[in-house]
C-alpha positions as CSV (number, residue, x, y, z in Angstrom):
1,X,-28.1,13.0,-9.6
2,X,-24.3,12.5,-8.7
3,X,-21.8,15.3,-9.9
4,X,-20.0,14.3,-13.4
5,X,-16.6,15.4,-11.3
6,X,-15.6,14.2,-7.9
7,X,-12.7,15.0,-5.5
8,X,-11.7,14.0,-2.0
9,X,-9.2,14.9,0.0
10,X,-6.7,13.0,1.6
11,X,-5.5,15.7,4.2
12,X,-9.6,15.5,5.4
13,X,-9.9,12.1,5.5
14,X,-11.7,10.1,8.4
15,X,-10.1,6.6,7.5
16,X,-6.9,6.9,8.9
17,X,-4.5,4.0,10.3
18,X,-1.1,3.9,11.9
19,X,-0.2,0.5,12.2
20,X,3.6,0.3,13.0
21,X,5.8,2.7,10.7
22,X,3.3,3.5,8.5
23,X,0.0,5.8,7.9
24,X,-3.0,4.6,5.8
25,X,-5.0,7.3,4.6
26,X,-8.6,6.3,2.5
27,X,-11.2,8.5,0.4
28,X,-13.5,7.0,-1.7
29,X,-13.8,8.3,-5.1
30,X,-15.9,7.5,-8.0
31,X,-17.2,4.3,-6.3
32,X,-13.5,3.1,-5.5
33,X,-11.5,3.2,-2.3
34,X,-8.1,4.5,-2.7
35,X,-5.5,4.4,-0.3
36,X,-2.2,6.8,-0.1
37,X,0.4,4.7,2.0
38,X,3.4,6.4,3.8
39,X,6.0,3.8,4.6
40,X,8.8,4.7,6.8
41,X,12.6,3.1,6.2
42,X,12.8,0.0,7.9
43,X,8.9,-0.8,7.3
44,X,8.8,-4.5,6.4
45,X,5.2,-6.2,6.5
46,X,6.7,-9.6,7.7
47,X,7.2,-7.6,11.1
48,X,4.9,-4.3,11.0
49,X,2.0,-6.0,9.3
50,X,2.4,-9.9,9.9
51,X,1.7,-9.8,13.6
52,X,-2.0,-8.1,12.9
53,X,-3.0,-9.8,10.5
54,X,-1.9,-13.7,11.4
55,X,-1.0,-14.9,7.9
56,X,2.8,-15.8,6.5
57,X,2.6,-13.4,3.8
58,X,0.3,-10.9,2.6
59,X,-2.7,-12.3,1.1
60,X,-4.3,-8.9,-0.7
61,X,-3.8,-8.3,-4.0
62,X,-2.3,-4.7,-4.9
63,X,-2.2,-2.4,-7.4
64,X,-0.8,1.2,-7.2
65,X,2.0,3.6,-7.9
66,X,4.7,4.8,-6.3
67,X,5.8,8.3,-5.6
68,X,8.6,8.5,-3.2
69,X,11.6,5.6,-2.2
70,X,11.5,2.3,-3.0
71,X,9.8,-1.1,-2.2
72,X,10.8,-4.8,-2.3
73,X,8.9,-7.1,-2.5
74,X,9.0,-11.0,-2.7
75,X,6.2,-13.3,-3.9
76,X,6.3,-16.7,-2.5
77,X,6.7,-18.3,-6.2
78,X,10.5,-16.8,-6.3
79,X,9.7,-13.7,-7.9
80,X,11.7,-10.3,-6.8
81,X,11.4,-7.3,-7.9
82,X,11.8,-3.4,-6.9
83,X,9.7,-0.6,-7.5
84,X,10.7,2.7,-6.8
85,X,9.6,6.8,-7.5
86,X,7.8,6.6,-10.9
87,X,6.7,2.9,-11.1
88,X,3.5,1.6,-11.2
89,X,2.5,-2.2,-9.8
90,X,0.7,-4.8,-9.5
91,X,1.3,-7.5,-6.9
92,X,-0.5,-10.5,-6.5
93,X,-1.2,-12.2,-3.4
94,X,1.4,-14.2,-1.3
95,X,4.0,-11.7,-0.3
96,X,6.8,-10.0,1.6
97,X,7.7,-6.3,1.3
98,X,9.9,-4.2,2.6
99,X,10.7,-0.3,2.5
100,X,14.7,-0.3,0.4
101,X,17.0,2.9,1.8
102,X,16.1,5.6,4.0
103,X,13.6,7.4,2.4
104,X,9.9,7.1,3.2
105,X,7.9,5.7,0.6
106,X,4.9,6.7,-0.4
107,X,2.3,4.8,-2.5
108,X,-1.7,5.1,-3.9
109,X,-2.9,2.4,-4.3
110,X,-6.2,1.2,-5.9
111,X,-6.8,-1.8,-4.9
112,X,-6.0,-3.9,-2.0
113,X,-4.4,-3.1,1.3
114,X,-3.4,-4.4,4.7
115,X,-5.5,-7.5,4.1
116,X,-8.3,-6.3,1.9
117,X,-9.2,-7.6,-1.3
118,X,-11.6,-6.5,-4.3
């Protein structure tokens, strides 16, 4: 029988990635991956993320919230907007973003990341 609470920690987590000016860290919870995302300034996906990955724009779909700075980003239908400390989001796929200022953002995010889907 699973326990009717879980908790994982991200500070003990074994998923860890550091693709250019960011860390990735992963627990899985309740079934669900989520993912806490630290973005330094001048993180921009077009040149941190784009070169892995091999697509023109992000291709996952996202959705999160965001703790600390503030992210751009730009859908390939025209759409920009902002999100920043207290904002949650939801970003379809086909994409640009990029870290705004000089303070690291920081972002959960349940679904979607660096190419995943789901």
């Amino acid at each position: 029988m699973s326990s009717s609470i879980e908790v994982e920690s991200f500070s003990k987590s074994s998923d860890v990635n550091t693709p250019p000016n960011a860390r990735v860290e992963a627990v899985v919870v309740g079934g669900r991956r989520v993912m806490r995302l630290t973005l330094a300034p001048g993180w921009h996906w077009a040149t941190d993320v784009r070169p892995g990955v091999g697509t023109d724009q992000c291709q996952a779909s996202h959705l999160g919230v965001i703790i600390s700075g503030a992210v751009e980003a730009v859908h390939e239908d025209g759409t920009r907007k902002v999100y920043q400390a207290g904002d949650a989001y939801a970003i379809a796929p086909g994409h640009d973003a990029r870290v705004l200022g000089d303070e690291v953002a920081v972002c959960f995010e349940f679904q979607g990341a660096w190419g995943e889907s789901g």
